[in-house]
C-alpha positions in Angstrom: 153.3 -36.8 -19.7 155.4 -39.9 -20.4 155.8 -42.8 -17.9 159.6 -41.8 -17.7 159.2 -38.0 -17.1 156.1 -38.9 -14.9 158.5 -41.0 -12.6 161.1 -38.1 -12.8 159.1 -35.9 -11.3 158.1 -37.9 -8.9 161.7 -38.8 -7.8 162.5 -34.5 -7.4 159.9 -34.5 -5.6 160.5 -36.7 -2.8 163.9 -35.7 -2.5 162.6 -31.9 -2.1 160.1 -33.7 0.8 163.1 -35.9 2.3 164.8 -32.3 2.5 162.1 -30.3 4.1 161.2 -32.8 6.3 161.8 -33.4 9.9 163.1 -36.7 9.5 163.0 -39.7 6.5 160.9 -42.1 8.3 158.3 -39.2 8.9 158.8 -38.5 5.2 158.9 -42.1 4.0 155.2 -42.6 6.1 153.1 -39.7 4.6 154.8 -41.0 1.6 153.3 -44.4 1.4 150.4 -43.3 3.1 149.3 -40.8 0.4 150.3 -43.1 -2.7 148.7 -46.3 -1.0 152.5 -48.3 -0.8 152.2 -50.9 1.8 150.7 -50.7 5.2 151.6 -50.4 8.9 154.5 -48.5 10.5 158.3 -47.8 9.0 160.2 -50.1 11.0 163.8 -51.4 9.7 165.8 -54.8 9.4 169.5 -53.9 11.3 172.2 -55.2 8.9 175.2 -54.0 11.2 175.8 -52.4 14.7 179.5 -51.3 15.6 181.4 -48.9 17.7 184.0 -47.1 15.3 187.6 -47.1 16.5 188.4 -45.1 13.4 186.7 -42.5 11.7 185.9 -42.0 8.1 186.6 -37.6 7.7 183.4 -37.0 6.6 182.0 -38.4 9.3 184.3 -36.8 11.8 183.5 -33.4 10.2 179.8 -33.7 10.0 179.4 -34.9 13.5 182.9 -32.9 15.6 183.2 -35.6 18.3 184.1 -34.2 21.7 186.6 -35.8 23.4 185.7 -38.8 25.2 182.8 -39.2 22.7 182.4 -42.4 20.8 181.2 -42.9 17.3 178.6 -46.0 16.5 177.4 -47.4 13.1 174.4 -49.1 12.7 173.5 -50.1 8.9 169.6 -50.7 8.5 167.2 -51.4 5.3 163.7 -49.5 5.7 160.8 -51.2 5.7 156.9 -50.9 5.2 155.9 -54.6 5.7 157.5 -56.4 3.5 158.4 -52.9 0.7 161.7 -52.3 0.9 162.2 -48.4 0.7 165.8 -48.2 1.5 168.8 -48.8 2.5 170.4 -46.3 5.4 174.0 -46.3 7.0 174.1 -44.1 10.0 176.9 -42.9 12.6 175.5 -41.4 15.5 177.0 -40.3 18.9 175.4 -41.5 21.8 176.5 -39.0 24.4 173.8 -36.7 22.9 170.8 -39.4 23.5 169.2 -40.6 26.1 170.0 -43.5 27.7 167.0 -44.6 27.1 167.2 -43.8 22.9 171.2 -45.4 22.6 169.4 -48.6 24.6 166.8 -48.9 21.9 169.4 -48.1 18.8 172.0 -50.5 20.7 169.3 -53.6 21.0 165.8 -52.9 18.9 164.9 -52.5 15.1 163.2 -49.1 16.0 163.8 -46.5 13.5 166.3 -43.5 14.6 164.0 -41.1 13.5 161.3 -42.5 15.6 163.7 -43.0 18.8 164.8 -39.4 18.7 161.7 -37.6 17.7 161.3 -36.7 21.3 164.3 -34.4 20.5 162.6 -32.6 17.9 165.2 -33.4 14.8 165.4 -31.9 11.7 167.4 -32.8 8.6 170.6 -31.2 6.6 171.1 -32.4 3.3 174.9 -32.3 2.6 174.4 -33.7 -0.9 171.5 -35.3 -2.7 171.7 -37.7 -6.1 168.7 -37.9 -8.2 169.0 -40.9 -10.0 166.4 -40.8 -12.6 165.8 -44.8 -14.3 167.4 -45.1 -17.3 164.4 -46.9 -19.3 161.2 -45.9 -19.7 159.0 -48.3 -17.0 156.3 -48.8 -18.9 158.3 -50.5 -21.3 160.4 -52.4 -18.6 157.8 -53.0 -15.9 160.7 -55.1 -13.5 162.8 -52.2 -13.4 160.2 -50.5 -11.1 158.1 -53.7 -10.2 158.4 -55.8 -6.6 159.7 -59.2 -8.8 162.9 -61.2 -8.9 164.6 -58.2 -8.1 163.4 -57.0 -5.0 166.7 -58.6 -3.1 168.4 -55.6 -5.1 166.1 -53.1 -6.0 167.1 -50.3 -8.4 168.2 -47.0 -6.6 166.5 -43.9 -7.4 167.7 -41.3 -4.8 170.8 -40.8 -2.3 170.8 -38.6 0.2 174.0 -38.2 2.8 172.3 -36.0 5.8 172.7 -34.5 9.0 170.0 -35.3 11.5 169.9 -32.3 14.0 168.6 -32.2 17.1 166.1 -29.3 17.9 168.4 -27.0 19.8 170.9 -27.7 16.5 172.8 -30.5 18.3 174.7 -32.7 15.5 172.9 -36.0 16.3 173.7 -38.3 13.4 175.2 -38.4 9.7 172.9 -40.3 7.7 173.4 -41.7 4.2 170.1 -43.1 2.3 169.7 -45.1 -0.9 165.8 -44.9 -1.7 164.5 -47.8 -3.8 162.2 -47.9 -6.8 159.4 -48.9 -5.0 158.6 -45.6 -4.0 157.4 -44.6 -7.5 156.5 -47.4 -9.0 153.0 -46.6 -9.4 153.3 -44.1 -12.0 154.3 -46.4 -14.5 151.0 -48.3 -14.0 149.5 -44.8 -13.8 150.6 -43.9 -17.1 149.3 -47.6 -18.8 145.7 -47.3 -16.9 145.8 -44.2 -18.5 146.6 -44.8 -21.7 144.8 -47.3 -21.9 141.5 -45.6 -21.1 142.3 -43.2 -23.8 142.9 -45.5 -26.6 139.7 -47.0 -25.6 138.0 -43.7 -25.7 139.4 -43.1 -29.4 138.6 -46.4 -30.3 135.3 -46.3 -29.1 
């Protein structure tokens, strides 16, 4: 198996995961946990809070708004220490929180999916975008790498979402952009592993 076709494979298959699972943070942990990416927590870096006057249609039909609801937007990057894993925009309606869970969206950097987990969520995928890299990695190492271009890493996956609670309660509409990062190891996979077999031929 190739570098490219090794990181393919590896992209369909955390999108399957991201689909199956309860929600992307819990995903995005076991994730980095099992392929040794970073340590600590998945915690995010709020871009943008907002209540929406106006609402995009997709957002309106994902999430049917009662009246007297309101609509907010919070815009985050995810985070496991300093690895960047993504990028998430997410409208939510906080009449079906807490008080407790819209405080800690409204003022903390607390992951939604670990400030509702009490409400047993699971996720919809409306539409998911593999976007497999376009060059082989192990012949483009920066392409996959944490180097100059981890202010805008390449985008492997999207995924637009909609986080349900566990009584099938519309909670959010989520749309994720997951970074390179998250597979970057099989490239250097694939060269330990070459390498070791042309030294086994050669010796």
């Amino acid at each position: 198996m190739t570098a490219r076709s090794a990181t393919d494979a590896l992209i369909q298959n955390l999108s399957a995961r991201l689909s199956a699972g309860a929600t992307a943070t819990e995903t995005l942990l076991a994730w980095c946990d099992e392929h040794g990416l970073s340590k600590g927590p998945i915690s995010v870096e709020c871009r943008q809070r907002q209540v929406l006057s106006a609402l995009p249609d997709d957002v309106r039909a994902a999430l049917a708004p009662a009246a007297g609801d309101t609509v907010h937007f919070r815009q985050v990057r995810i985070m496991r220490g300093p690895l960047s894993l993504a990028r998430a925009e997410n409208w939510f309606v906080p009449q079906r929180l807490t008080a407790h869970m819209t405080e800690a969206l409204l003022t903390t950097d607390v992951p939604f999916g670990t400030v509702v987990a009490p409400l047993r969520p699971s996720r919809c995928t409306l539409a998911a975008c593999v976007r497999p890299l376009t060059a082989d990695p192990s012949e483009d190492p920066p392409q996959l790498g944490a180097s100059a271009r981890q202010s805008q890493p390449a985008v492997i996956l999207e995924h637009k979402t909609v986080l349900l609670s566990g009584t099938g309660t519309a909670l959010a509409l989520v749309t994720e952009r997951f970074f390179s990062d998250l597979v970057s190891f099989a490239a250097s996979k694939s060269s330990l592993s070459r390498d070791l077999d042309g030294r086994s031929r050669t010796g």
